[in-house]
PDB file of N, CA, C and O in Angstrom:
ATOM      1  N   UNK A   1      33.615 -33.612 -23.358  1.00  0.00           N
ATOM      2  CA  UNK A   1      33.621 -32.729 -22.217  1.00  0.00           C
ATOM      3  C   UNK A   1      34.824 -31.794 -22.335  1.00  0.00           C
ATOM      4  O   UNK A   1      35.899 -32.268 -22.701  1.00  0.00           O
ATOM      5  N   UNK A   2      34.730 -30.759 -22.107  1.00  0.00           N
ATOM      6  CA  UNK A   2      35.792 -29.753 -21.656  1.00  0.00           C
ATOM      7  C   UNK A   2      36.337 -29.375 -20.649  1.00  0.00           C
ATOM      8  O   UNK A   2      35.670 -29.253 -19.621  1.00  0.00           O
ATOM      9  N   UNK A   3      38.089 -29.003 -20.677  1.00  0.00           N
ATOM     10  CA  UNK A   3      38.379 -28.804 -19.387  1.00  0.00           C
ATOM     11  C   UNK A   3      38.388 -26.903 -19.129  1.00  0.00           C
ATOM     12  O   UNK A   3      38.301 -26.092 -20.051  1.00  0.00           O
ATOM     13  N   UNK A   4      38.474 -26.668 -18.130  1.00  0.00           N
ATOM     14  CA  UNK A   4      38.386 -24.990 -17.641  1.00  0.00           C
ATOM     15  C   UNK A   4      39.203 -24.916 -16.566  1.00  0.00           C
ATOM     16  O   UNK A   4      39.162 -25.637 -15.568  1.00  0.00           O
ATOM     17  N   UNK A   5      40.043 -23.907 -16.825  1.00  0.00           N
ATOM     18  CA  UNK A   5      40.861 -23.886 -15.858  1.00  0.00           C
ATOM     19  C   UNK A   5      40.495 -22.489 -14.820  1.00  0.00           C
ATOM     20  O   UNK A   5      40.350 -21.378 -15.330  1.00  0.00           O
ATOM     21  N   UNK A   6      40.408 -22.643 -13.757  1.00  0.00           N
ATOM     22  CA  UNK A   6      39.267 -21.479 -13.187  1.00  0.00           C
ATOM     23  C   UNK A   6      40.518 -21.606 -11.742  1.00  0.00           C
ATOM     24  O   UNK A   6      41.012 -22.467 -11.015  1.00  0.00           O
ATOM     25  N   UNK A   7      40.583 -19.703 -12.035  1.00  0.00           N
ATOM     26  CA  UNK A   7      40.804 -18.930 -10.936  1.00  0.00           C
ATOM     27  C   UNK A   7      39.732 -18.257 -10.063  1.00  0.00           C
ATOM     28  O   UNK A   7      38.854 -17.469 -10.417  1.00  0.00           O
ATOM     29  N   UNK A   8      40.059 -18.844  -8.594  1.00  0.00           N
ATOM     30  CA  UNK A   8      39.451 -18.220  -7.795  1.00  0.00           C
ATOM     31  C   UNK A   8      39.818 -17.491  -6.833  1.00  0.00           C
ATOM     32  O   UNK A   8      40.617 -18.255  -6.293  1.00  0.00           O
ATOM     33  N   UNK A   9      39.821 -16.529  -6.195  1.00  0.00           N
ATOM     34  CA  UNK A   9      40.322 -15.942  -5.088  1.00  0.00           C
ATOM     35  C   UNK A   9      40.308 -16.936  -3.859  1.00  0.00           C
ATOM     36  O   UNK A   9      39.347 -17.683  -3.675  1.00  0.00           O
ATOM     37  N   UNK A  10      41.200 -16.921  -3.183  1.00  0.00           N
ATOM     38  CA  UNK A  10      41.434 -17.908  -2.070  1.00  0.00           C
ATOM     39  C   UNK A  10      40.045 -18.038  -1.035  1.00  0.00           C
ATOM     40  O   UNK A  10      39.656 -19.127  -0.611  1.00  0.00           O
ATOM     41  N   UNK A  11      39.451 -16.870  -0.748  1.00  0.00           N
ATOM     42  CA  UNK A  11      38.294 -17.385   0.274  1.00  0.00           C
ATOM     43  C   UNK A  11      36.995 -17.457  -0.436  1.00  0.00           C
ATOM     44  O   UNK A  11      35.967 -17.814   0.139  1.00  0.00           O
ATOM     45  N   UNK A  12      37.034 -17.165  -1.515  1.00  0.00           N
ATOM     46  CA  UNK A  12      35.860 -17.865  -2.481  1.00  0.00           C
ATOM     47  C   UNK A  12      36.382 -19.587  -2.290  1.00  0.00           C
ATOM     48  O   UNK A  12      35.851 -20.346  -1.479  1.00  0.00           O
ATOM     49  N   UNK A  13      37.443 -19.959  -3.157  1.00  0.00           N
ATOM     50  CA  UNK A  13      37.658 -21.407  -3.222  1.00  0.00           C
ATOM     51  C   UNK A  13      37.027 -22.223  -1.750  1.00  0.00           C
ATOM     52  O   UNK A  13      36.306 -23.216  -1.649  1.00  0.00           O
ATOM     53  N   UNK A  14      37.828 -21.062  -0.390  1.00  0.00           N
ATOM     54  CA  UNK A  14      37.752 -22.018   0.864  1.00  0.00           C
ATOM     55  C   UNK A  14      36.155 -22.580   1.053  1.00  0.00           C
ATOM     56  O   UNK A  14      35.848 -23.710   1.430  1.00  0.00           O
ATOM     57  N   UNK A  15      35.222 -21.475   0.684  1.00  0.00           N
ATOM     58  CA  UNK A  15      33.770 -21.383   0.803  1.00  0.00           C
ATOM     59  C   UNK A  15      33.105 -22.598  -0.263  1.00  0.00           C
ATOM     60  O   UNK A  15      32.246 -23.385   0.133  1.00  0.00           O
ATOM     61  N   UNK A  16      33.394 -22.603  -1.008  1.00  0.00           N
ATOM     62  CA  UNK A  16      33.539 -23.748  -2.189  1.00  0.00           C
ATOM     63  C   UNK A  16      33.441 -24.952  -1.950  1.00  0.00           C
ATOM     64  O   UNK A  16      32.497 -25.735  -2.057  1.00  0.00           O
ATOM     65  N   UNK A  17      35.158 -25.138  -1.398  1.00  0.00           N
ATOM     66  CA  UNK A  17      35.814 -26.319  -0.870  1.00  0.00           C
ATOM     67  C   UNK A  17      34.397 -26.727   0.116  1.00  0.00           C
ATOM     68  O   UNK A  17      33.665 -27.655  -0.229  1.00  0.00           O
ATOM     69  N   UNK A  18      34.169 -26.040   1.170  1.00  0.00           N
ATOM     70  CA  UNK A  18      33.328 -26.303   2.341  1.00  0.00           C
ATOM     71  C   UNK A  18      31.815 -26.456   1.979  1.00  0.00           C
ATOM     72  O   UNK A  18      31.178 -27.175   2.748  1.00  0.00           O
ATOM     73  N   UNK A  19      31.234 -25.979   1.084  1.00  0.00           N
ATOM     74  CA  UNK A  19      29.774 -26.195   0.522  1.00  0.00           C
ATOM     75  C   UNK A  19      30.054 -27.594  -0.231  1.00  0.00           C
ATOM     76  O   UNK A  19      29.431 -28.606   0.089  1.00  0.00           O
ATOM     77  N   UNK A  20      31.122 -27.592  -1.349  1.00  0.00           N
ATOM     78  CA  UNK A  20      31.159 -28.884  -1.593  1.00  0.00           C
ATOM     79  C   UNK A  20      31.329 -30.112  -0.833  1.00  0.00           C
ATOM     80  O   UNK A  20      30.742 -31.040  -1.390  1.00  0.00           O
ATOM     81  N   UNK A  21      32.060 -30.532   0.491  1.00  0.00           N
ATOM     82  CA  UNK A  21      32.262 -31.359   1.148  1.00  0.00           C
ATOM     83  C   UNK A  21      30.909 -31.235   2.169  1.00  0.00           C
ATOM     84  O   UNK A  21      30.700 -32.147   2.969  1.00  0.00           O
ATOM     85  N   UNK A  22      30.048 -30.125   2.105  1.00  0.00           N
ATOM     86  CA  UNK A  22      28.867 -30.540   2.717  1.00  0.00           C
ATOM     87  C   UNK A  22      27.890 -31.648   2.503  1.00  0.00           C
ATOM     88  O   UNK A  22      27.387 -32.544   3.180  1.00  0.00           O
ATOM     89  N   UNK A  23      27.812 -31.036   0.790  1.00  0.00           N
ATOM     90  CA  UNK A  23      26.663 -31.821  -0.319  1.00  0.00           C
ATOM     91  C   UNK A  23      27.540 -33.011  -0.592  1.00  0.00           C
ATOM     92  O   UNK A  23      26.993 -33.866  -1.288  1.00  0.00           O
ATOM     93  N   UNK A  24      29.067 -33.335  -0.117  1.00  0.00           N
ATOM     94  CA  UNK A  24      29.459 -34.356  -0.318  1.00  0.00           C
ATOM     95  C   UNK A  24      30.091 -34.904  -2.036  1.00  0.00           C
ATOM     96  O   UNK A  24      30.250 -35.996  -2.581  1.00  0.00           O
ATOM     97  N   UNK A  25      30.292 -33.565  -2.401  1.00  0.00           N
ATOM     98  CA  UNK A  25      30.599 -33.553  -4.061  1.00  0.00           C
ATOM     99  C   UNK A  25      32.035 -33.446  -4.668  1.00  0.00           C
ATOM    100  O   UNK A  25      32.710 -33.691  -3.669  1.00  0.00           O
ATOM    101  N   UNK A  26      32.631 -33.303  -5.353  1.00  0.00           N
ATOM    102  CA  UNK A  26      33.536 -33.457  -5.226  1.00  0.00           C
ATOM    103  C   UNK A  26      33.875 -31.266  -5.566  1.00  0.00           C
ATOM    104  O   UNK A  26      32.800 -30.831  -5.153  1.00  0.00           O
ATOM    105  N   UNK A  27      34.533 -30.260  -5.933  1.00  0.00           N
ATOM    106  CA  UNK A  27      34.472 -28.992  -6.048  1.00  0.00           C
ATOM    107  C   UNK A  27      33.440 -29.267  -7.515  1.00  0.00           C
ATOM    108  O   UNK A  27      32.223 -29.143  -7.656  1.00  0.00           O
ATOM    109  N   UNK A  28      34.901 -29.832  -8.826  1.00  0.00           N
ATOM    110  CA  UNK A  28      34.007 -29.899 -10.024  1.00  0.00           C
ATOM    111  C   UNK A  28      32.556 -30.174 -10.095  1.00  0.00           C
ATOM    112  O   UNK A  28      31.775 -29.339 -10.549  1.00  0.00           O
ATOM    113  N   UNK A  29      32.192 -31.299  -9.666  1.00  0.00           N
ATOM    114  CA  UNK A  29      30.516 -31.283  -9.329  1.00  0.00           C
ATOM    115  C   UNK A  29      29.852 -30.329  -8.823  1.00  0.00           C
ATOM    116  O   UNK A  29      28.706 -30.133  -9.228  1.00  0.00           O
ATOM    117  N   UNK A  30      30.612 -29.232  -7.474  1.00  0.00           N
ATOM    118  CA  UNK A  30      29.549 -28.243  -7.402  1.00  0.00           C
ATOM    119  C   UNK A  30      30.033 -27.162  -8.163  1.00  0.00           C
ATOM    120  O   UNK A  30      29.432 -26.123  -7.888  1.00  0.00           O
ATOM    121  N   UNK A  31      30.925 -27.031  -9.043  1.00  0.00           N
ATOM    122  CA  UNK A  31      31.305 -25.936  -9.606  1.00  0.00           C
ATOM    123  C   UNK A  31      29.973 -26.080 -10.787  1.00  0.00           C
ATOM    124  O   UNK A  31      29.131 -25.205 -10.983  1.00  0.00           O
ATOM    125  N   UNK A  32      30.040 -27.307 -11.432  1.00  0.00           N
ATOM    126  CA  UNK A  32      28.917 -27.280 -12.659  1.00  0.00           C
ATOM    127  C   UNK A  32      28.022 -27.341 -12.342  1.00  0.00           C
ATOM    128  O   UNK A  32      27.037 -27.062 -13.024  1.00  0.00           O
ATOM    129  N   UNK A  33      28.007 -27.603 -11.564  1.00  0.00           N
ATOM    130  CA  UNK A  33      26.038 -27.522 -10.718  1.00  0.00           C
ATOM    131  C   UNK A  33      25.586 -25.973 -10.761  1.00  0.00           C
ATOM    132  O   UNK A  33      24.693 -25.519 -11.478  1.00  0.00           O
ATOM    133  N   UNK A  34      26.299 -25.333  -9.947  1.00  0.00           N
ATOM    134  CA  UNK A  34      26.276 -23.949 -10.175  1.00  0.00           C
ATOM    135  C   UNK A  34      25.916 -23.031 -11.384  1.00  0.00           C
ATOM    136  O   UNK A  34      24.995 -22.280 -11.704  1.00  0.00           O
ATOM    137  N   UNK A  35      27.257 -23.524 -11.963  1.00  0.00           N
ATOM    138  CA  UNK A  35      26.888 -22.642 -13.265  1.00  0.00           C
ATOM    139  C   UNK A  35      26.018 -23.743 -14.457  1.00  0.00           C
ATOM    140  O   UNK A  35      26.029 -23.409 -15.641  1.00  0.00           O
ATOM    141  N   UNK A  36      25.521 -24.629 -14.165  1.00  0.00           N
ATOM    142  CA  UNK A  36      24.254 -25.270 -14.775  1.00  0.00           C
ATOM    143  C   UNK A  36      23.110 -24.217 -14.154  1.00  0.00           C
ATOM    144  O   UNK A  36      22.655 -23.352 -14.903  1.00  0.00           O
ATOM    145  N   UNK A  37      22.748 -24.294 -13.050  1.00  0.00           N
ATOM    146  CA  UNK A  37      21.919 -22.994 -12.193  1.00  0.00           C
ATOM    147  C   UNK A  37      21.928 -21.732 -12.907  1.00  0.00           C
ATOM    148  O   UNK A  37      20.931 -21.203 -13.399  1.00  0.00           O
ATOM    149  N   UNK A  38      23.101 -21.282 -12.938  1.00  0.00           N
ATOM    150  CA  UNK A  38      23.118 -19.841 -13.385  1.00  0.00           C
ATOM    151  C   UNK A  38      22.227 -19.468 -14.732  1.00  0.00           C
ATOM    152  O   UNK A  38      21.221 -18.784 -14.919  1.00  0.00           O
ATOM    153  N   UNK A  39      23.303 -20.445 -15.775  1.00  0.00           N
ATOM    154  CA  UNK A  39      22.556 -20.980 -17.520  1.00  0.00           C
ATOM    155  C   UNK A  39      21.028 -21.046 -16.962  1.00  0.00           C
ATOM    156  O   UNK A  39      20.177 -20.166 -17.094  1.00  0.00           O
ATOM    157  N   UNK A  40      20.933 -21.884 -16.526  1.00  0.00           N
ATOM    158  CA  UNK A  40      19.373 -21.997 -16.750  1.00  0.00           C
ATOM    159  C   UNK A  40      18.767 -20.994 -16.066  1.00  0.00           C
ATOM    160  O   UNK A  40      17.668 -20.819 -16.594  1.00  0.00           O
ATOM    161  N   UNK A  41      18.977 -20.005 -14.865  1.00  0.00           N
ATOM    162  CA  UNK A  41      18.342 -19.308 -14.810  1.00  0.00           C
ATOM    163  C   UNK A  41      18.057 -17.608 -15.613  1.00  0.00           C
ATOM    164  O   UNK A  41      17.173 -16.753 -15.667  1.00  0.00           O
ATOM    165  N   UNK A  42      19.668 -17.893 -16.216  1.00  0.00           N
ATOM    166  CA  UNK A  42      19.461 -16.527 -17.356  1.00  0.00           C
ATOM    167  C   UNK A  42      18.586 -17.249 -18.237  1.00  0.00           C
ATOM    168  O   UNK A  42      17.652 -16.497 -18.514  1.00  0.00           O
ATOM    169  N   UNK A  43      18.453 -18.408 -18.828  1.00  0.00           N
ATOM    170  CA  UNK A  43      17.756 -19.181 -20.139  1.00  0.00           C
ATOM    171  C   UNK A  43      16.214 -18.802 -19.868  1.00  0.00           C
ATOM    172  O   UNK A  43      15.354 -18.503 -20.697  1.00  0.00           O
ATOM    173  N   UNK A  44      16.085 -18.932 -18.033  1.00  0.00           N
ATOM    174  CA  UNK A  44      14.118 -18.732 -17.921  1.00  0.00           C
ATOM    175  C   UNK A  44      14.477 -17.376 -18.073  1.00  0.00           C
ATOM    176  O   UNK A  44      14.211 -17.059 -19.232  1.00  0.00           O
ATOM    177  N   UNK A  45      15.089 -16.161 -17.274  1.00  0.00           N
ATOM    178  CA  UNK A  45      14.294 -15.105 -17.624  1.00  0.00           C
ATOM    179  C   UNK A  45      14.097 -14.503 -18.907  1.00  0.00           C
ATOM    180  O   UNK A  45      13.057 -13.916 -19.204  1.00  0.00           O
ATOM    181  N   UNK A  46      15.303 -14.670 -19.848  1.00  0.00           N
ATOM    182  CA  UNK A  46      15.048 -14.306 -21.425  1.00  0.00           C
ATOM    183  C   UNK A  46      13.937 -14.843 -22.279  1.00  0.00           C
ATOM    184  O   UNK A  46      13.647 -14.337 -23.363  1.00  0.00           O
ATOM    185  N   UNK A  47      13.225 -16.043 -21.682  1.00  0.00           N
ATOM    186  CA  UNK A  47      12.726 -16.863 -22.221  1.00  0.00           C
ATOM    187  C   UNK A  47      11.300 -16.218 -21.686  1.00  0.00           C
ATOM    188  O   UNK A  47      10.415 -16.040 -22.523  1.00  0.00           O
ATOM    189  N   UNK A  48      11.089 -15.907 -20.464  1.00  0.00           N
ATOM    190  CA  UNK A  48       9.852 -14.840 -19.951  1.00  0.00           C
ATOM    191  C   UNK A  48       9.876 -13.615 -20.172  1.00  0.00           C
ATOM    192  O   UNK A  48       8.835 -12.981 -20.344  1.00  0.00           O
ATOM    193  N   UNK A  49      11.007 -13.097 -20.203  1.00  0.00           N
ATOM    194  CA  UNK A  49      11.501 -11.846 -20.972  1.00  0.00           C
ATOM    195  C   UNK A  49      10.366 -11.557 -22.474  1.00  0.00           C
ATOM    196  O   UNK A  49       9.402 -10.804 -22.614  1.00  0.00           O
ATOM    197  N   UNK A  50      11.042 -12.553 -23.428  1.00  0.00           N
ATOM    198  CA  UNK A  50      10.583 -12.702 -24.679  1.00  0.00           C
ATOM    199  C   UNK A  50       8.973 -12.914 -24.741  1.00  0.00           C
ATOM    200  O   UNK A  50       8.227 -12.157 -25.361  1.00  0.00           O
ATOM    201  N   UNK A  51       8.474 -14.248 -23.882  1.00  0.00           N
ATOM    202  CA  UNK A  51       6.928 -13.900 -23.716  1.00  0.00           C
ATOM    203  C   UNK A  51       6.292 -13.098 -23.104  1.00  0.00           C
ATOM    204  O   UNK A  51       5.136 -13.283 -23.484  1.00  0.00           O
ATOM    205  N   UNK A  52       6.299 -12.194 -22.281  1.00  0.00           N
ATOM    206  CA  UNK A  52       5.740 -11.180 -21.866  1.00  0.00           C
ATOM    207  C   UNK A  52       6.185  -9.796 -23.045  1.00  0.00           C
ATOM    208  O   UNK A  52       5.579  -8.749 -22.818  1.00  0.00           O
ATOM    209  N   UNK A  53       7.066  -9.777 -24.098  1.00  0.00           N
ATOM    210  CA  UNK A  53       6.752  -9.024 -25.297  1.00  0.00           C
ATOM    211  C   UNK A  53       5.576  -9.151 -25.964  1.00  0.00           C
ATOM    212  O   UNK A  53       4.975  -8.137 -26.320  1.00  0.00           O
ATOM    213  N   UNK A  54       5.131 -10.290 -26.201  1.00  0.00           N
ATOM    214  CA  UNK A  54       4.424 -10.996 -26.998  1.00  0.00           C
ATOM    215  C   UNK A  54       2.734 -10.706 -26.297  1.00  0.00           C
ATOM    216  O   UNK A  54       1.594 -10.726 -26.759  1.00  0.00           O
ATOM    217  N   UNK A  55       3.306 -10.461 -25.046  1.00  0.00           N
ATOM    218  CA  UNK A  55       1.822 -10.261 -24.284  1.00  0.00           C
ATOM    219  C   UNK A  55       0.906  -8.914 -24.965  1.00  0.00           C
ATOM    220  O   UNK A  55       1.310  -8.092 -25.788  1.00  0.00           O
ATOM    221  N   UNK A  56      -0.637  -9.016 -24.230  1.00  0.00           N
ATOM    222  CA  UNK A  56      -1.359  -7.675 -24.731  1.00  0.00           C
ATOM    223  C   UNK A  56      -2.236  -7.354 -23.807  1.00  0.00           C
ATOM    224  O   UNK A  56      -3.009  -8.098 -23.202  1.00  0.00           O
ATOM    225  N   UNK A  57      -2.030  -5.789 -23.686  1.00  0.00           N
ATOM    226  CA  UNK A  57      -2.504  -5.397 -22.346  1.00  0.00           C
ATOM    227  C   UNK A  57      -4.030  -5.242 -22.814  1.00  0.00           C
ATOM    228  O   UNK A  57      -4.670  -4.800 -21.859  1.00  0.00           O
ATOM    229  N   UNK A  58      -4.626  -5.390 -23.633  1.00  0.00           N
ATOM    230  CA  UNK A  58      -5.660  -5.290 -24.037  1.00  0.00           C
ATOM    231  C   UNK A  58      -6.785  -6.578 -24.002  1.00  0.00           C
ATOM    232  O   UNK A  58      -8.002  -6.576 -23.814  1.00  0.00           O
ATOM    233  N   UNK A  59      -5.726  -7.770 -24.291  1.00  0.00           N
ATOM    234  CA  UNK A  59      -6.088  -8.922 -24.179  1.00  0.00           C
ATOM    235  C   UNK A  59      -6.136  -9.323 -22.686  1.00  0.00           C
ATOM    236  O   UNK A  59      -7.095 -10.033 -22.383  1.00  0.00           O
ATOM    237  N   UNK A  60      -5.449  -9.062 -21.902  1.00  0.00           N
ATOM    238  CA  UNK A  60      -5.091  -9.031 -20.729  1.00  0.00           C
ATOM    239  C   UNK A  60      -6.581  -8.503 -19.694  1.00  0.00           C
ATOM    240  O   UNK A  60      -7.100  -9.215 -18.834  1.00  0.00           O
ATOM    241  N   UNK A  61      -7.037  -7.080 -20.082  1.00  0.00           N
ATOM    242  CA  UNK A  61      -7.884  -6.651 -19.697  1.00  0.00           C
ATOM    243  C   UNK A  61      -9.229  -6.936 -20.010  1.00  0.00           C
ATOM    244  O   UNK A  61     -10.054  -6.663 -19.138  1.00  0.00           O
ATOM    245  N   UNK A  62      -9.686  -7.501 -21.231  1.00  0.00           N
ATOM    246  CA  UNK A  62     -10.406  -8.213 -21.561  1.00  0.00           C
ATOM    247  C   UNK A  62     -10.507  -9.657 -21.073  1.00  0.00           C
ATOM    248  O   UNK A  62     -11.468 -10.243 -21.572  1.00  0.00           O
ATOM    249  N   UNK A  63      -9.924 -10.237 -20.405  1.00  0.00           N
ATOM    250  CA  UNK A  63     -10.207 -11.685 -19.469  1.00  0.00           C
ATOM    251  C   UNK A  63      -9.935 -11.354 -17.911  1.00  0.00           C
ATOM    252  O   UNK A  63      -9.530 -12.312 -17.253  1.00  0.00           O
ATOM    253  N   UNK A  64     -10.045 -10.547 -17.465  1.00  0.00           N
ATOM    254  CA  UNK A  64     -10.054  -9.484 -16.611  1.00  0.00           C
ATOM    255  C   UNK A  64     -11.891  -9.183 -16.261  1.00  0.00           C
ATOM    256  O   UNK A  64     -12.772  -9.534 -15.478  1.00  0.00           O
ATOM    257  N   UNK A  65     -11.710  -8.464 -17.223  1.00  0.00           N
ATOM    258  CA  UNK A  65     -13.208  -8.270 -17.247  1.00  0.00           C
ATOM    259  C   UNK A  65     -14.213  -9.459 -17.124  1.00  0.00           C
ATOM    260  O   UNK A  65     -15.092  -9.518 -16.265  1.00  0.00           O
ATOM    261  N   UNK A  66     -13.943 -10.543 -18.231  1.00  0.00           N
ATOM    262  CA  UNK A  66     -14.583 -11.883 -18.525  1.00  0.00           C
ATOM    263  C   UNK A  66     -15.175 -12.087 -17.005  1.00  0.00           C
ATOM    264  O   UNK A  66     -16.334 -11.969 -16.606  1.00  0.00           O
ATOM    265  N   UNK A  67     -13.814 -12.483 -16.205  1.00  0.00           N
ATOM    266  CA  UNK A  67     -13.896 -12.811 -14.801  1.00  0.00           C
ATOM    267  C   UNK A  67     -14.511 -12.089 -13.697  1.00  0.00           C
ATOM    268  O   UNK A  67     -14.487 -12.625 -12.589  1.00  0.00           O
ATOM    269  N   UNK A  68     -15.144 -10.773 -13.864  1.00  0.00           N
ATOM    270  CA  UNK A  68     -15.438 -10.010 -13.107  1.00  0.00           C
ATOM    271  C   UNK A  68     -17.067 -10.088 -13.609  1.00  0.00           C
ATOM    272  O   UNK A  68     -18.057  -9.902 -12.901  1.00  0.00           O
ATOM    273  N   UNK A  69     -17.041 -10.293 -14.495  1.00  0.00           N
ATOM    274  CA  UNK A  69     -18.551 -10.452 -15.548  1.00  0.00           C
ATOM    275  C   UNK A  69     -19.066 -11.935 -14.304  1.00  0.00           C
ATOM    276  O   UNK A  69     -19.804 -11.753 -13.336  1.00  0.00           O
ATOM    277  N   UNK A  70     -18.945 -12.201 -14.379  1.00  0.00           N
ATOM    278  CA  UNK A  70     -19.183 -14.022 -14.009  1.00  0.00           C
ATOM    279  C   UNK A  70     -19.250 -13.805 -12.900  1.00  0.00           C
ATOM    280  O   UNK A  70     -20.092 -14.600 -12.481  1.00  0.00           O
ATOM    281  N   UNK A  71     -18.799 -13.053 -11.876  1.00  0.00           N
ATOM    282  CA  UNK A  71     -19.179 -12.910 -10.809  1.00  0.00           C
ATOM    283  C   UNK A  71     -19.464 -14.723  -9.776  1.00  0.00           C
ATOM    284  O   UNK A  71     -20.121 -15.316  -8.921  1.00  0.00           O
ATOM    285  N   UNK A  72     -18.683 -14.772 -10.469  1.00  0.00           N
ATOM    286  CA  UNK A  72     -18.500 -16.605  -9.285  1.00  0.00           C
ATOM    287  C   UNK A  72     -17.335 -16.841  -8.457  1.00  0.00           C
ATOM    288  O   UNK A  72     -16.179 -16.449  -8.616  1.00  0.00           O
ATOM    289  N   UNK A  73     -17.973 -17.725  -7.327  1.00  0.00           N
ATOM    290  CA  UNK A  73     -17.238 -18.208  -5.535  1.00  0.00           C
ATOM    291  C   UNK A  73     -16.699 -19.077  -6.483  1.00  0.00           C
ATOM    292  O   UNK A  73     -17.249 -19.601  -7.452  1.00  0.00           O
ATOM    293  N   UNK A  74     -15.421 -19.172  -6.035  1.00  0.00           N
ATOM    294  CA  UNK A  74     -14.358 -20.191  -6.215  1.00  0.00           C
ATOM    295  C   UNK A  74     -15.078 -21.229  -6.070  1.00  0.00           C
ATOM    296  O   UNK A  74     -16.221 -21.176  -5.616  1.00  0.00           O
ATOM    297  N   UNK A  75     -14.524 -22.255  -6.422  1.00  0.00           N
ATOM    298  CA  UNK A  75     -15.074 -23.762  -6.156  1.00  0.00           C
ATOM    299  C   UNK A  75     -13.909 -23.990  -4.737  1.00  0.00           C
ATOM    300  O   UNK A  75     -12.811 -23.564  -4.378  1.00  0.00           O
ATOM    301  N   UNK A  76     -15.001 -24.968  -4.251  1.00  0.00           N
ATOM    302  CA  UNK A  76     -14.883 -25.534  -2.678  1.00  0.00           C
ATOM    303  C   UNK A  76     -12.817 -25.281  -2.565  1.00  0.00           C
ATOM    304  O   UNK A  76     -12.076 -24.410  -2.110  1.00  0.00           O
ATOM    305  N   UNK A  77     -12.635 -26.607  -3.273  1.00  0.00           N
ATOM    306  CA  UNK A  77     -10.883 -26.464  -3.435  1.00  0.00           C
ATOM    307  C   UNK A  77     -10.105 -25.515  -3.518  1.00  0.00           C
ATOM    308  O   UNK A  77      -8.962 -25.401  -3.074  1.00  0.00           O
ATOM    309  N   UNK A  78     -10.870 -24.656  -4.229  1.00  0.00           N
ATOM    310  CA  UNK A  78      -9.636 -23.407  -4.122  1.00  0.00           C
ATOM    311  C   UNK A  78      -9.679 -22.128  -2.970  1.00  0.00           C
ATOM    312  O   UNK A  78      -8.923 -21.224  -2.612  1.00  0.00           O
ATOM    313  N   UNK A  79     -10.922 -22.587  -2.656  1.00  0.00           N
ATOM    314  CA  UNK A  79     -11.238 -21.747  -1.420  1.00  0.00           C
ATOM    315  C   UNK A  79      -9.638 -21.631  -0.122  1.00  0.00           C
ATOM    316  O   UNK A  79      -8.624 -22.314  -0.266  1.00  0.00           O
ATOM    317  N   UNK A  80      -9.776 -20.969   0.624  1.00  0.00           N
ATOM    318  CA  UNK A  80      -7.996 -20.629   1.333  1.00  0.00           C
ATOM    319  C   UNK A  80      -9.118 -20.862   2.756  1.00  0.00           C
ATOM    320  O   UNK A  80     -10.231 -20.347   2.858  1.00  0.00           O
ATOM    321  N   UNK A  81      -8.642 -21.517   3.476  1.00  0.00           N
ATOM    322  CA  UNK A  81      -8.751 -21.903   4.924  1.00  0.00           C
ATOM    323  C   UNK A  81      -9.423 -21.310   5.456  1.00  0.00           C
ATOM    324  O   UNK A  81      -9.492 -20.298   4.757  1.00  0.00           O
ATOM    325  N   UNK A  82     -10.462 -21.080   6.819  1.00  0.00           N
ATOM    326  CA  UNK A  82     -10.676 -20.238   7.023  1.00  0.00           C
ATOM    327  C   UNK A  82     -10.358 -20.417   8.697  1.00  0.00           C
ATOM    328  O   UNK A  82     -11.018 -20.960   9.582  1.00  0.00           O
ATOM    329  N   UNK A  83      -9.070 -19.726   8.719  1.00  0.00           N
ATOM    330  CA  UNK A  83      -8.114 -19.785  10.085  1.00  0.00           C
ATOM    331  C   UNK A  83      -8.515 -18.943  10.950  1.00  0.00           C
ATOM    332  O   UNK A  83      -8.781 -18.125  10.069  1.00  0.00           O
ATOM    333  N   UNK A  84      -8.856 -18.298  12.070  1.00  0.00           N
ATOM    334  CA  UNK A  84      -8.586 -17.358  13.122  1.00  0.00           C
ATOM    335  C   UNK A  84      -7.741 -16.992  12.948  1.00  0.00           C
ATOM    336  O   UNK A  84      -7.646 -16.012  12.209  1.00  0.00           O
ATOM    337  N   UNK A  85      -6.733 -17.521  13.482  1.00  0.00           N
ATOM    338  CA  UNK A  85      -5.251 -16.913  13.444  1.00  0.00           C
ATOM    339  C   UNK A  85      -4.615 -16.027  12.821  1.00  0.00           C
ATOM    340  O   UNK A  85      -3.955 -15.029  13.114  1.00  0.00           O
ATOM    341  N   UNK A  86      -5.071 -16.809  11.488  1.00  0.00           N
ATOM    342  CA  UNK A  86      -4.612 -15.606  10.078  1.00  0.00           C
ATOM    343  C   UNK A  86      -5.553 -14.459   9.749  1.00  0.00           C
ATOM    344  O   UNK A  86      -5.185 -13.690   8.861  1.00  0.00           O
ATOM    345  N   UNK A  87      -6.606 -14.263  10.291  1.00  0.00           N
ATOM    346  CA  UNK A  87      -7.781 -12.944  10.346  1.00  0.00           C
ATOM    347  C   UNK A  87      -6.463 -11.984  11.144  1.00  0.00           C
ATOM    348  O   UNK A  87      -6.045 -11.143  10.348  1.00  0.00           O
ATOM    349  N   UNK A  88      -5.910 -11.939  12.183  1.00  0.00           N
ATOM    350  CA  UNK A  88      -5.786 -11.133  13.052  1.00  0.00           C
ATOM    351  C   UNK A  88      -4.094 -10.512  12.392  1.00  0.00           C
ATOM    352  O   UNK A  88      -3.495  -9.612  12.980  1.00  0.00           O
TER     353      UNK A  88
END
């Protein structure tokens, strides 16, 4: 493990201090929690980034079509409620 020595501006830390003693953690625990969060959320978008290169709008439009060809009612399950409430 490594240590990091991390400056924070005083009312960042206080905000910190206080989210951590919410979740009951100690700062270090929510400090790496965090930037575990962060990592992984730059890791998905580069990672969707990269497959949607790979995508084809051609291929895309062609199962597009497939589905419009077929002309079929959802099955029972996927059907969405059929509320009053939400009509209006």
């Amino acid at each position: 493990m490594s240590a990091l020595n991390l400056r924070l501006p005083e009312s960042l830390h206080v905000q910190v201090r206080e989210l951590a003693d919410r979740d009951r953690v100690s700062i270090n625990q929510f400090v790496t929690l965090a930037v575990a969060e962060k990592v992984a959320t730059l890791r998905t978008l580069a990672y969707i980034e990269q497959r949607g290169q790979q995508g084809s709008r051609v291929k895309f439009d062609r199962v597009l079509h497939k589905i419009a060809e077929a002309d079929r009612e959802p099955d029972e399950a996927d059907r969405l409620p059929e509320n009053k409430e939400l009509a209006a």
